[in-house]
ZAMARGU-4260 file (C-alpha; in steps of 0.2 Angstrom, whole numbers, plus 5000, padded with zeros to 4 digits):
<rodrens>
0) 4433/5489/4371 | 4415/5482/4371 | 4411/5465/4365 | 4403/5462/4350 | 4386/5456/4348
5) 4392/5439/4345 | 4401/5438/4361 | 4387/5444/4370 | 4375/5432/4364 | 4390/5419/4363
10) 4391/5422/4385 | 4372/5423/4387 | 4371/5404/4379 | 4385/5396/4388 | 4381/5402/4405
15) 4361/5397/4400 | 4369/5380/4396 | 4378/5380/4411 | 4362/5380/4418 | 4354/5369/4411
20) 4343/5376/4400 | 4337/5372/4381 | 4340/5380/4365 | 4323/5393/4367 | 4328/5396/4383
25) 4345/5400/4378 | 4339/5411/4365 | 4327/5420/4377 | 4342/5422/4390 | 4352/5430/4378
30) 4339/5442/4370 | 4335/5448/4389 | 4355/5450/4390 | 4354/5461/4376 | 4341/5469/4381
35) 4351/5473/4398 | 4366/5478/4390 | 4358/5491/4377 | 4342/5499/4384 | 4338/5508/4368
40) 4334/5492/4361 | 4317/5485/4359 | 4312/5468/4362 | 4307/5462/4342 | 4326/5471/4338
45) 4334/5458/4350 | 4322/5443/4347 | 4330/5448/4327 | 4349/5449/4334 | 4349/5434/4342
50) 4339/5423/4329 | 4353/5428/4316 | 4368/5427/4326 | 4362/5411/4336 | 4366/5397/4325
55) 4384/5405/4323 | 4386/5405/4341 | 4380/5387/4343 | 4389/5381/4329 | 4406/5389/4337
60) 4402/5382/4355 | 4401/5364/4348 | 4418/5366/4340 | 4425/5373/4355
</rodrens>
């Protein structure tokens, strides 16, 4: 089964954490990860993705 988007972007932003890196820069990690993961998709589609899911996926990181 593939992971939802969510999970996706969820990865992409702890392992950029995990890095050390800041809140743009998680963003921008986890649109180029998209970007990897589905070729078809253009960069403004992904910038899109991840602005709407981010604050869901940093709101369940901080609960966790």
């Amino acid at each position: 089964m593939d992971p939802s988007l969510i999970e996706i972007i969820k990865q992409a932003v702890l392992s950029a954490r995990g890095q050390g890196l800041t809140g743009s820069e998680e963003r921008a990690a986890a649109e180029a990860v998209l970007m990897s993961m589905i070729p078809s998709l253009s960069p403004s589609i992904a910038n899109l993705i991840v602005e709407q899911l981010y604050p869901f996926v940093a709101e369940m990181s901080a609960a966790a």
